[in-house]
N, C-alpha and C positions, 0 to 999 in steps of 0.2 A: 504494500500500500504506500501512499506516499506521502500519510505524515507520518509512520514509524509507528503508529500506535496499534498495539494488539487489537486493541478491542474494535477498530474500525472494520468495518464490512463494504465491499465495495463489489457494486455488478456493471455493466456495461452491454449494451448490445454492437458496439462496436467490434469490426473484427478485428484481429491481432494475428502478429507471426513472431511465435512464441522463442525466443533464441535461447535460455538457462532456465534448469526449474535445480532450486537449492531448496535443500529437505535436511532438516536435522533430528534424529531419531533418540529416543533413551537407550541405552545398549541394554541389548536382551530383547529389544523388545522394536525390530526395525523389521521393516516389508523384506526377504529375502529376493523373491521375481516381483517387479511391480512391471504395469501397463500403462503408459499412455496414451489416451485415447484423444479423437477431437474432431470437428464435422464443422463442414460451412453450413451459411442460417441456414437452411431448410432440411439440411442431412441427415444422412446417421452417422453414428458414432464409428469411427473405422480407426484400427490404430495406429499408432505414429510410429512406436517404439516402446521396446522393453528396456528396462536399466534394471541394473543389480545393488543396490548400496549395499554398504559393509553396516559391520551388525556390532557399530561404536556409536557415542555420543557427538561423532566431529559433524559439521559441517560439510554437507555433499553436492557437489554441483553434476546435473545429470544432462547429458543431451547435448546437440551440437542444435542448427536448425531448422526450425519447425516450420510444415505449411502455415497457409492462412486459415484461421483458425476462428467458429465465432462461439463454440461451446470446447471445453476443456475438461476432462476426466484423470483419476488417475487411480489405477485398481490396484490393490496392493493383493496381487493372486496367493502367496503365504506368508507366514512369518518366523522369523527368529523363534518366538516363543513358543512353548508345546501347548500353550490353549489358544493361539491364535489373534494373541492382542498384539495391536501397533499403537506406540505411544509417540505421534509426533509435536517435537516442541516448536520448530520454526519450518514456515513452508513459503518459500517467495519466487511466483512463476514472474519471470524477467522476458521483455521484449518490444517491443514497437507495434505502433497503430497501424496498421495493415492499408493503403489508399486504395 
């Protein structure tokens, strides 16, 4: 977001071409296969890419870049932990406004 604040919530119907998604996880408890998904306005959802994060507390930056994009998904298909929780502390999808 872009005044830094957790608690803000932010939607747009604006498309974008999504270039970094940085994810930081609690270790033990991080996506092992996650999915990227993402569709222009009328779409479906089609994937973009898989990433792997490691299964620490650092700071992960995933992906190189992304189509044009006006909805954005991201499945976390397992996890690190044996009941299946993902505890993520920071998530910030980075990129430009699509013309």
């Amino acid at each position: 977001m872009f005044d830094s604040n957790e608690e803000t919530c932010w939607n747009s119907d604006q498309p974008v071409r999504v270039s970094e998604l940085k994810v930081q996880f609690q270790g033990g408890f991080s996506g092992k296969t996650c999915r990227l998904e993402g569709s222009p306005k009328d779409g479906d959802l089609a994937k973009i890419t898989h990433f792997y994060p490691e299964d620490n507390s650092s700071l992960q930056i995933s992906f190189n870049e992304a189509p044009m994009v006006h909805r954005l998904k991201i499945v976390f298909e397992n996890s690190a932990d044996f009941f299946g929780r993902i505890i993520v502390y920071s998530l910030d999808v980075l990129g430009e406004r699509a013309l």
